[in-house]
N, C-alpha and C positions, 0 to 999 in steps of 0.2 A: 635422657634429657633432650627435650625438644631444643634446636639450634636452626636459629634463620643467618644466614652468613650470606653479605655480599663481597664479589669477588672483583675488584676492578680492573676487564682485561682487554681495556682500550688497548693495550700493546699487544695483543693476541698477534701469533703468526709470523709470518717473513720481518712485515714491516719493522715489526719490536726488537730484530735481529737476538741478542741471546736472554733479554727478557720477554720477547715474543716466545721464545723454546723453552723459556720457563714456564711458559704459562702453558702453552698447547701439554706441557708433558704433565704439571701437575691438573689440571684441570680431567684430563683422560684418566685419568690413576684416579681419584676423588670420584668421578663417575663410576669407577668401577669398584670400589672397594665402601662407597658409602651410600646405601639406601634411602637414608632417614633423616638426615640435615635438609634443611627447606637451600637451595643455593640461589643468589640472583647477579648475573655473571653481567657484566657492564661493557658493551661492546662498544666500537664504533659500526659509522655505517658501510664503512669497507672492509672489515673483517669480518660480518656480523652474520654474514653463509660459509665461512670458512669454519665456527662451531657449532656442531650439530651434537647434542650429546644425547646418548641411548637412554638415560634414565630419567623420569618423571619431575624427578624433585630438582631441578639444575632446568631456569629459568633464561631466559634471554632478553637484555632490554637495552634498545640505541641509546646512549647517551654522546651524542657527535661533537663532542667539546678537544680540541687539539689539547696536547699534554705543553705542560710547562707554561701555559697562558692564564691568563687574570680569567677567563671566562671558565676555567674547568674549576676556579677558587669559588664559585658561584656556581654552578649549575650542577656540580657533583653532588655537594653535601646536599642542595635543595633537593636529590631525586631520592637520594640518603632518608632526609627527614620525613618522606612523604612515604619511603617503603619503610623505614621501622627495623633496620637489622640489628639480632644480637651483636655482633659483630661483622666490622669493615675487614678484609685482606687487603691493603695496598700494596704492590710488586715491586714499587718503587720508592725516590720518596718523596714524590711530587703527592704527598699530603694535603688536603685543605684546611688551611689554617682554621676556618670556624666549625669545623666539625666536631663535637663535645662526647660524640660515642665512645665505645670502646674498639681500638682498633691495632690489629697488631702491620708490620711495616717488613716488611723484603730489602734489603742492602748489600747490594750485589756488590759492591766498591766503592771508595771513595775516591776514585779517580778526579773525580770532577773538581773536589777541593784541595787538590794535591797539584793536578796539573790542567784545570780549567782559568789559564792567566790568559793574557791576551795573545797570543798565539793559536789557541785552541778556538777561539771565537772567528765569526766571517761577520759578524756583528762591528757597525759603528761605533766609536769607541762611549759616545754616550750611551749609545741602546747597551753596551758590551757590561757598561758600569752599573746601570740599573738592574739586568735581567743578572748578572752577579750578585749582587745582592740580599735581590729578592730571593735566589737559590740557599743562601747561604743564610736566610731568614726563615725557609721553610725545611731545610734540612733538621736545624736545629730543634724548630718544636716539634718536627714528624718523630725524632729518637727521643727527643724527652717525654712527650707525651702518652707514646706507645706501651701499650702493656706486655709485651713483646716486639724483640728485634732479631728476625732472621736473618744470616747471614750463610753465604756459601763458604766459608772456609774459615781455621783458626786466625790464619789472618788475617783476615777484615775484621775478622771479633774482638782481637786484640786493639785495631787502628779506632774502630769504634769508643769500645771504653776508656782508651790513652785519651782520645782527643775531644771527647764529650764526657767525659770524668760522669761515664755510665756503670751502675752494678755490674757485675758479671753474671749475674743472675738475671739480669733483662734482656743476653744476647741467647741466643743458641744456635748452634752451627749443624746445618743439614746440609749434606752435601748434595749436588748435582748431577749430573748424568749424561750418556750419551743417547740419542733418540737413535729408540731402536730400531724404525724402518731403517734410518742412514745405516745403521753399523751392517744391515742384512745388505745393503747392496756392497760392500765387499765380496762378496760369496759369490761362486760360480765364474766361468770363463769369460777376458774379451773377447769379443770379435774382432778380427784382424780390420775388418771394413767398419764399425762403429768406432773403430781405433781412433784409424785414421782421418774419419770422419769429426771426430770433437776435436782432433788436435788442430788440424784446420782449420776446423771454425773459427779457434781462439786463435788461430797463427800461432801455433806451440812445436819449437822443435829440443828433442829429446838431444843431451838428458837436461834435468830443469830442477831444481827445489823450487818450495811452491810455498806462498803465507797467503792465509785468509783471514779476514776481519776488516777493520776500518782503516783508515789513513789517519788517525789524528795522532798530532805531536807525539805524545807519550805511550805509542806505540812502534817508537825508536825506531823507524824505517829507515831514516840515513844510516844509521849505522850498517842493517843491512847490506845497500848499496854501496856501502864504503867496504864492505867485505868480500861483496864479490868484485871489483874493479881490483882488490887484492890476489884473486886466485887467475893460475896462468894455467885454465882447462878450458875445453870447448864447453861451456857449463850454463846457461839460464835462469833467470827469474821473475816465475811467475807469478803477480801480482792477483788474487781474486778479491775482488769489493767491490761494493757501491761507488758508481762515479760521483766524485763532490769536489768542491772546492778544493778540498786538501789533497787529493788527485793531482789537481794542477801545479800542487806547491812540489810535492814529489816528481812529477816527472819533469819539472826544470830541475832538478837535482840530478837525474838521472840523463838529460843534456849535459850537463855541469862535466859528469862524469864521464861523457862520452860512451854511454850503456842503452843507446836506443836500440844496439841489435840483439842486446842481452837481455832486454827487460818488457815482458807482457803485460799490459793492464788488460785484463780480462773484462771489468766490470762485474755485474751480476751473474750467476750462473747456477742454474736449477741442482740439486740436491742430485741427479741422478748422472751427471755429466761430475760435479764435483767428484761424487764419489771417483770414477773412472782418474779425474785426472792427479786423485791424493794418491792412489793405486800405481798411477804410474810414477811419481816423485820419485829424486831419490831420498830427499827429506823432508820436511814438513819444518818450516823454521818459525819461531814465532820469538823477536829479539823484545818484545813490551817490555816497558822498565815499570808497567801497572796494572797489574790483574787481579780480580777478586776471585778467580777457580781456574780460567785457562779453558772454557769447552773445546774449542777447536785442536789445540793440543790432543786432546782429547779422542775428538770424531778421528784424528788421521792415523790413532792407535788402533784403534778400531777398526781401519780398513789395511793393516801391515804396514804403512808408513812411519821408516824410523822419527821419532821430532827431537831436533834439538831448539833449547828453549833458554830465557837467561835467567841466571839464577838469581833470582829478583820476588820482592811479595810472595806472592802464595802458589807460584809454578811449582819450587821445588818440594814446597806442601800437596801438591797434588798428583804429581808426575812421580815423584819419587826417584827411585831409581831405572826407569822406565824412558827416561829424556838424557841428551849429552848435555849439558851445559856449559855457559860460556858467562865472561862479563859483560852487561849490558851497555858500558860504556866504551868496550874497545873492539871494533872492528877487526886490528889484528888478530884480536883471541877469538874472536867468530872465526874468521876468515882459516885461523889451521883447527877448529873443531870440523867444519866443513869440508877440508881437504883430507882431518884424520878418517872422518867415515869415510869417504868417498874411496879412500884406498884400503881401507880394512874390510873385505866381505863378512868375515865373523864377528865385526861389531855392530853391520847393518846386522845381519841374522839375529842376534844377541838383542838388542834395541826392541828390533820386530817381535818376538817371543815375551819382551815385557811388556811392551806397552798394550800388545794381547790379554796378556794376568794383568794388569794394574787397570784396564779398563772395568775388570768384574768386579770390584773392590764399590762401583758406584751402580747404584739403581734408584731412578726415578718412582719404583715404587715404595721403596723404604723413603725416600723424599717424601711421599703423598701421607704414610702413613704418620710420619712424627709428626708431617703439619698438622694433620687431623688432630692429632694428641692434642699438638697446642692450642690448637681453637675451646678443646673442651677444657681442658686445664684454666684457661682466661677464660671460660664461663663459666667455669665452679666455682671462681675468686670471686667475693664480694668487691 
């Protein structure tokens, strides 16, 4: 069955942070395992040398419209209508309301409607009310309309059909993965001088637990810091992300605290120095009180870093028994999970050795292949 499918992967890459890695991983996998689909991949103009794919049929075409804006409500579907696909992939669910195709939808979480109140915004409070709404206008018909809704994990699928009174039969759960250059740069020795050299850069002194991802509200960070100002070790934390606004809101919390010689903001940091400094952890903490899979959790399993995580949404669906866990509401209970590993050597070892097994349990190429299913399953349906 001949299938023209376009793929919209303005979030391609870094920028997209973990729906950027959804797309670079599925989009590789799809190259490799499908010949015969005509593909028309929808880039920006600063991603848009970042995919280069080896086979013939996987197309490339700028459409430079910024996500979540009125002009990508226009200029998407117009390039939509003028190339003609069987089927739209959207990764997200910045959907365009006038597109009348058939299109299935990616739903990484519902974070945003759960805990996108005014805290989470840097938005004036009118611009804060509008562009709320509008979200809460397009989510809705992007899952009603979709003839498929993927999702990474049982739990989004459940929060899905609870909250938008969807079939069960319109969600399906593929799970996620860790990209496999990162998990290969655990392998092989530091160097004593490359050591020392990244730790300095970042002004990193051992020993440290370490979190990666965003700063926003519902990624529970006071609590965090409220856990280590609990622990009385020579101990660190190191913050890796994007510098933003909510940066700022945290480190006057961590003044508040008096934790400016405990606490690194790293900012950004290349995949090849990350790796090195998950390796040196002695845990990987991720306290989010909202996640739709957890990658990062993830990546630090992957490189021997124990993670303890809260037992909250879909972590202890993914992690299993693989993570310590704590409550995401109390500090104290982080604060002696934190101090149990840190004095138990056979439950760092123990940690290490699962979250090694629980990483093989996921592959981005069985991701590739069930999506492919669906594409053709929603073209054989009338």
């Amino acid at each position: 069955m001949y299938m023209k499918i376009a793929i919209d992967a303005r979030l391609y890459g870094p920028v997209g942070t973990g729906i950027g890695r959804y797309l670079q991983n599925l989009l590789r996998e799809l190259a490799e395992i499908d010949k015969e689909t005509d593909y028309v991949i929808l880039l920006r103009k600063s991603n848009f040398h970042l995919f280069n794919p080896s086979s013939e049929n996987f197309k490339k075409v700028v459409i430079d419209t910024p996500w979540y804006s009125v002009r990508e409500q226009i200029s998407v579907p117009a390039f939509l209508y003028k190339e003609k696909p069987d089927l739209v992939h959207f990764p997200h669910i910045n959907v365009p309301l006038v597109w009348p195709g058939k299109y299935i939808v990616t739903v990484h979480d519902l974070t945003v409607g759960k805990f996108g109140g005014r805290k989470a915004s840097t938005r004036s409070l009118p611009l804060f009310l509008v562009k709320n709404l509008g979200f809460k206008i397009v989510l809705n018909q992007a899952l009603r309309r979709a003839q498929k809704i993927l999702v990474p994990s049982k739990y989004v699928g459940g929060e899905v059909e609870k909250n938008y009174r969807l079939p069960k039969s319109k969600v399906e759960v593929i799970y996620e993965s860790v990209e496999p250059s990162f998990a290969d740069l655990g392998k092989g020795k530091i160097a004593e001088g490359r050591l020392k050299m990244i730790l300095s850069k970042y002004g990193i002194k051992t020993p440290y637990l370490i979190y990666v991802g965003s700063f926003y509200p519902h990624k529970n960070l006071e609590i965090l810091l409220e856990s280590l100002n609990k622990i009385n070790q020579p101990l660190r934390l190191v913050l890796v992300g994007k510098r933003d606004k909510f940066v700022l809101r945290l480190a006057q919390k961590v003044r508040d605290l008096s934790l400016e010689t405990r606490v690194v903001f790293t900012g950004f940091v290349p995949d090849d120095e990350l790796a090195l400094l998950l390796r040196l952890a002695k845990a990987f903490v991720y306290p989010s009180a909202s996640e739709g899979f957890g990658l990062p959790g993830l990546e630090a399993m992957s490189l021997g870093c124990p993670v303890i995580a809260a037992k909250a949404t879909a972590l202890p669906e993914i992690y299993a028994g693989a993570a310590l866990y704590f409550d995401p509401s109390s500090a104290k209970d982080l604060a002696t999970k934190i101090t149990t590993l840190l004095d138990d050597q056979n439950l760092q070892a123990d940690l290490k050795k699962r979250g090694l097994e629980q990483i093989k349990k996921y592959s981005w190429r069985e991701l590739a292949l069930k999506t492919l299913a669906i594409y053709r399953e929603v073209l054989a349906t009338k």
